[in-house]
C-alpha positions in Angstrom: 163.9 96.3 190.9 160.7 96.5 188.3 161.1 93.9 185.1 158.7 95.6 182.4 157.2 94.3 179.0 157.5 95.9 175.8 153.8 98.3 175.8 154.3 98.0 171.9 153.3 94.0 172.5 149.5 93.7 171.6 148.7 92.1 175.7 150.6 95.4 176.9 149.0 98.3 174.9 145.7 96.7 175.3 145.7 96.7 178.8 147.1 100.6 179.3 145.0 101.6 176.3 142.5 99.5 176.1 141.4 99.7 179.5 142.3 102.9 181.1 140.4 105.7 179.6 142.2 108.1 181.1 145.3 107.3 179.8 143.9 106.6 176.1 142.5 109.8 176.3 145.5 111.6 177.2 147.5 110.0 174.4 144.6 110.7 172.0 145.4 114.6 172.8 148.7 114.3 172.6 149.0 112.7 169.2 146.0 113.8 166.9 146.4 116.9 164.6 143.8 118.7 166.4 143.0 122.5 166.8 144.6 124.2 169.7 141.1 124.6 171.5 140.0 121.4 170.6 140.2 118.4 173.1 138.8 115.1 173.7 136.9 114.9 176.5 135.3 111.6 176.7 135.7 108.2 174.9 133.9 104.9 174.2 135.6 101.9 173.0 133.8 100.1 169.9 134.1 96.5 170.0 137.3 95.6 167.5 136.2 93.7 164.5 139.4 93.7 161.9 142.1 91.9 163.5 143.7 89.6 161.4 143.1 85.7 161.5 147.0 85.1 160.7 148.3 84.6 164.9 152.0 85.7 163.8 150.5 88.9 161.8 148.0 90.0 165.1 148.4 93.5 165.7 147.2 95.7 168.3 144.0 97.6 167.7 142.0 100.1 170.1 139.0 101.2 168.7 137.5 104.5 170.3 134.3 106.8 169.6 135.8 110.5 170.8 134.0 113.5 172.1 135.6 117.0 172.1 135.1 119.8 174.0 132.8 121.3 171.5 130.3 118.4 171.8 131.6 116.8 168.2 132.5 113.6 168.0 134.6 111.3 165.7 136.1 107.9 165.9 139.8 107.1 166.4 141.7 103.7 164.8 144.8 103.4 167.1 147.1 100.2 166.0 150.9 99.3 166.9 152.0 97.5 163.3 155.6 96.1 162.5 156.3 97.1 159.0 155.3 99.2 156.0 153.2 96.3 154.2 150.1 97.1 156.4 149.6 100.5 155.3 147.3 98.8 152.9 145.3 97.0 155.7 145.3 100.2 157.7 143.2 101.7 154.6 140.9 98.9 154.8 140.5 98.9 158.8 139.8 103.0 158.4 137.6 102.4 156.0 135.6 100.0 157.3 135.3 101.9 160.5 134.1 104.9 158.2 131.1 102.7 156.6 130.6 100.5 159.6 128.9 103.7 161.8 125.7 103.8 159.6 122.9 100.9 160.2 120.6 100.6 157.3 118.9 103.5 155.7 120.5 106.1 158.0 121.5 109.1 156.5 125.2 109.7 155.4 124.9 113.0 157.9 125.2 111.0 160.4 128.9 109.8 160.0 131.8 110.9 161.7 135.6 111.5 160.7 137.6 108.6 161.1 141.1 109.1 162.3 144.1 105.9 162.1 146.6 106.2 164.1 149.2 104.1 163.5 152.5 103.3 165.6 155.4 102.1 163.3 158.2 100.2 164.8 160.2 100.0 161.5 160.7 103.2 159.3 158.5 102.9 156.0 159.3 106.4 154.8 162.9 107.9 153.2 161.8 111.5 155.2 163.4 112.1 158.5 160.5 113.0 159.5 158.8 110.9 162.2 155.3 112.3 162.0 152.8 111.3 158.9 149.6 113.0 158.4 148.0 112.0 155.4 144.7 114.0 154.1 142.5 113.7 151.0 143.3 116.9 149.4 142.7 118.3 145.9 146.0 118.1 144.0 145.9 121.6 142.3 144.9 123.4 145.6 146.0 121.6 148.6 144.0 123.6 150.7 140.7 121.9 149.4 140.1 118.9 151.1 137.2 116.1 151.5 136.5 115.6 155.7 136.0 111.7 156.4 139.7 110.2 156.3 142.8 111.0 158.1 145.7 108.9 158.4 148.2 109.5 161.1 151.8 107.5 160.9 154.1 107.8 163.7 157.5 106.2 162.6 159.2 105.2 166.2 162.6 104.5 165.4 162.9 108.0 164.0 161.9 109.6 167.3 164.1 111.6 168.6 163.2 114.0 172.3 163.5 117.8 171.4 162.2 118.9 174.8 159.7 121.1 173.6 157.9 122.9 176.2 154.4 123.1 173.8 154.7 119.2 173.5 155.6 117.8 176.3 153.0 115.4 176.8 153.8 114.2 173.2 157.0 113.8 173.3 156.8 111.8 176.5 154.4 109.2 175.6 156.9 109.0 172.0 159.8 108.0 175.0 157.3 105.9 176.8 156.9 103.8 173.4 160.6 103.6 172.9 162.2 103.6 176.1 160.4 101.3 178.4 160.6 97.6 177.1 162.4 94.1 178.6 165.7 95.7 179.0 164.5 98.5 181.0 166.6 98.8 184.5 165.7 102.5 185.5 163.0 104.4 183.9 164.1 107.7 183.4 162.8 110.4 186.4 161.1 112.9 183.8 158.7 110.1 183.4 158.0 109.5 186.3 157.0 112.9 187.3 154.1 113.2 184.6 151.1 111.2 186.4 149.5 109.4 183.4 152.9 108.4 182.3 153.9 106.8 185.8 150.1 105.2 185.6 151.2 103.4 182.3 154.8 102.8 183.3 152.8 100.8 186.6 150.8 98.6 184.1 153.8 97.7 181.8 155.6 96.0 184.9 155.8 92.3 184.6 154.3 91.6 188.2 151.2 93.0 187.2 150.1 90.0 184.9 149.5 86.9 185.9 151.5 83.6 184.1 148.9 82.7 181.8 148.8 86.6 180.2 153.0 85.9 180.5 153.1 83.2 178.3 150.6 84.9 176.1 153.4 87.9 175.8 156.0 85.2 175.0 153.7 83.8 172.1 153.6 86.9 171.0 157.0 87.3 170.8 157.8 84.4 169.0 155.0 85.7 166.6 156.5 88.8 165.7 160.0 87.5 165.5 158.7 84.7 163.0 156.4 87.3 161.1 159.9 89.7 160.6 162.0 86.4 159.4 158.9 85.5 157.3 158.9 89.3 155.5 162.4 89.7 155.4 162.5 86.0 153.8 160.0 86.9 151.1 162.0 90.4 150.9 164.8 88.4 150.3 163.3 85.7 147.5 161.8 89.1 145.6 165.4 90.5 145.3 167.1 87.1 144.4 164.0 86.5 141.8 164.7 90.1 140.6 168.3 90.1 140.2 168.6 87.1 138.8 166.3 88.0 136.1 167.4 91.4 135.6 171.1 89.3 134.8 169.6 87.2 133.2 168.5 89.7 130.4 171.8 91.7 130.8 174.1 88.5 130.3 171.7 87.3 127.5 172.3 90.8 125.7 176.2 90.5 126.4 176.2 87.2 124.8 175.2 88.8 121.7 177.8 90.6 121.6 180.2 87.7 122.2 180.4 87.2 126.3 180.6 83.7 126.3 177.3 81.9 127.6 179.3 79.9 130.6 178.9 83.1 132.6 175.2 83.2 132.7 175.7 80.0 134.9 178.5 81.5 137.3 176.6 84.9 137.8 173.4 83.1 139.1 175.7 80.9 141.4 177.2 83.6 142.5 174.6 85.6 143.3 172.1 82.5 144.9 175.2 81.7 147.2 175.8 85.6 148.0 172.3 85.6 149.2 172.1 82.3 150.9 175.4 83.4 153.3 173.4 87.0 154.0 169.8 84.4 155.2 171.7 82.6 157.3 173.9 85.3 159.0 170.3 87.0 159.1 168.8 83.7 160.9 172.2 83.4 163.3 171.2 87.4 164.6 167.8 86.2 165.3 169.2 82.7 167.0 171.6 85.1 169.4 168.5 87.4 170.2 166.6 85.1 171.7 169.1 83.1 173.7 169.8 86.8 175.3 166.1 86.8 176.2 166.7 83.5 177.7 162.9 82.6 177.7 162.8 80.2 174.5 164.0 76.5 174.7 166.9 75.4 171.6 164.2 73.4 170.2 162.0 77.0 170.0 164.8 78.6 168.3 165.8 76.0 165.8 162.1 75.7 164.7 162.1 79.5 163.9 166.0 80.0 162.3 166.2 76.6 160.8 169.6 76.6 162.9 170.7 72.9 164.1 170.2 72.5 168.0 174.3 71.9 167.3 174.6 75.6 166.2 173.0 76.9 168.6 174.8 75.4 171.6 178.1 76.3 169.7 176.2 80.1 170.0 175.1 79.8 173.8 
């Protein structure tokens, strides 16, 4: 039986995406808001210049110079990020891609549309909606738009298979993103019938990389686990900062109207203790994910959680 890595890890979508034209190509088509005649025909990859220096905050990026069918071309941002707070950074990458065509003096003619396409693996967005295509439109008539910019989000929790027969190929690379990862056992036989899809499904298994590029994967694990606790920490320290401030000003204006100033102290107990029990229940979750993984030593997970190696033998 096949073991397979997570393709949304940054060794794994490099190597199917990064490497295989073919198959970068094929999701290209799949995903971009392109005309119904219009279709990438050819790529190059530009050399990627804008991943971050932070190790636990690396993120996948694919940088590709597209030509359609129609001889145009037009350069393609594809990333795989964790959480809303990089839809900042994706501005900055797109935009630097944008600028970054032209050598000095060239004219401006000369640049192409920039497209980012972005693969969330946490929802960033109240709509149901999976699909994001952001344009820079004129506000009175949306119809009026400046050419340069497009942003593409593609929330993949939110993904849902509809079986539709006009995208097909879409919607199975969406199921190759979230439905092929460690846990896999059997990948499912509509997959398996599309021939890029089985081509990708073949580089995501765990025999095809060599220990070195393994223990690469596992840093990279421990990466994005630590980056999540690290944003949901500061999450957390925003919301205690806020709430204790926003009582703060509420108990101070009860006091002046005679609620006695002893229950200033008890509501900020209350509410630092309420939110210390919800960190560490959030740092015991982590703990019990990786020992399922079975791939991190008790000393790995202590320095992560903050757990005692005594807590998390009670856990094994």
């Amino acid at each position: 039986m096949a073991h397979y890595l997570d393709p949304k890890s940054d060794l794994v979508f490099k190597r199917i995406f990064g490497e295989h034209k073919n198959l970068c190509i094929s999701l290209l088509n799949s995903m971009l808001p392109l005309k119904e005649t219009q279709q990438i025909v050819s790529i190059e990859y530009n050399p990627s210049e804008f991943v971050p220096e932070i190790d636990a905050l690396k993120n996948s990026i694919v940088d590709v110079r597209c030509t359609d069918n129609y001889k145009r071309q037009f350069i393609v941002e594809m990333q795989m990020y964790w959480t809303k707070s990089f839809k900042q950074r994706v501005l900055l990458n797109a935009s630097k891609a944008y600028v970054n065509q032209l050598e000095v003096k060239q004219p401006f003619k000369l640049l192409h549309p920039v497209y980012a396409l972005t693969f969330v693996n946490q929802n960033f967005n109240d709509s149901p909606d999976y699909y994001h295509d952001y344009k820079i439109v004129n506000i009175a008539n949306t119809e009026e738009r400046i050419d340069g910019l497009e942003f593409i989000f593609i929330e993949l929790p939110k993904f849902k298979p509809q079986n539709r027969a006009e995208k097909k190929l879409h919607e199975l690379w969406l199921r190759f993103m979230t439905e092929i990862e460690e846990k896999t056992e059997q990948v499912p036989p509509e997959l398996l019938e599309n021939t890029e899809i089985s081509e990708a499904i073949h580089y995501a298994e765990k025999s095809a990389y060599t220990k070195v590029e393994l223990n690469d994967y596992d840093k990279w694990l421990i990466n994005a686990l630590t980056a999540q606790s690290a944003l949901l920490d500061m999450e957390e320290r925003g919301m205690e900062r806020g709430m204790e401030k926003g009582m703060e000003k509420g108990i101070e204006k009860g006091m002046k109207k005679g609620i006695k100033k002893g229950m200033e102290e008890g509501m900020k107990k209350g509410i630092k203790k309420g939110m210390e029990k919800g960190k560490a229940e959030q740092n015991i979750e982590i703990a019990k994910k990786m020992l399922k993984k079975e791939l991190f030593s008790f000393e790995d997970i202590a320095e992560i959680t903050g757990l005692s190696i005594e807590e998390i033998e009670t856990l094994k």
